[in-house]
C-alpha positions, 0 to 999 in steps of 0.5 A: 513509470516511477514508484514512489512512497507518500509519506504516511505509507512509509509510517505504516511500514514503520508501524507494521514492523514495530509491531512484527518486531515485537515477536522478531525483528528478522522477520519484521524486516523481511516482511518490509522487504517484501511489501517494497518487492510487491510494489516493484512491479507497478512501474511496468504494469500500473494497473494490475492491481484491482481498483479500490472499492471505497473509492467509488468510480475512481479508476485512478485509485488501486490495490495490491493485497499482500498478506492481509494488507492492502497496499494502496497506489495512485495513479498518475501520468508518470509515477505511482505513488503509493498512499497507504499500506493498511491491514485487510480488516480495516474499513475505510468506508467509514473513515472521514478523511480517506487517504487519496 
């Protein structure tokens, strides 16, 4: 199985380290670093994350929690697709257009 980055995910990373940048830019890097290595997994073991819970009864729909963000994948027959890393206080029940 493939990991691959949607679009808006990569702008969350690009928004997250800007805003760690601000105090460090060494530390905003290795922080990026480190959510790519989180995910890296995902290939072999699709399904280790827990299953999103705004997104109701879809099992295809899952997260990695990696330091107070929740990094949020799909899952496809061949690839998993990464779809948004957002930080763990946001509410996405509310949220009109969910990202999957």
């Amino acid at each position: 199985m493939r990991v691959s980055w949607a679009e808006p995910a990569l702008e969350d990373l690009e928004a997250i380290q800007a805003y760690i940048a601000k105090d460090s830019n060494f530390y905003a890097r290795q922080f990026v670093e480190r959510i790519f290595d989180a995910t890296i997994k995902l290939d072999v073991f699709p399904e280790i994350g827990r299953r999103v819970p705004e997104a109701e009864e879809r099992v295809d729909v899952r997260e990695l929690i990696f330091q107070g963000y929740r990094i949020i994948y799909l899952i496809q027959p061949e690839n998993v697709t990464i779809i948004t890393v957002i930080h763990g206080s946001r509410d996405l029940a509310g949220l009109e257009d969910k990202p999957w």
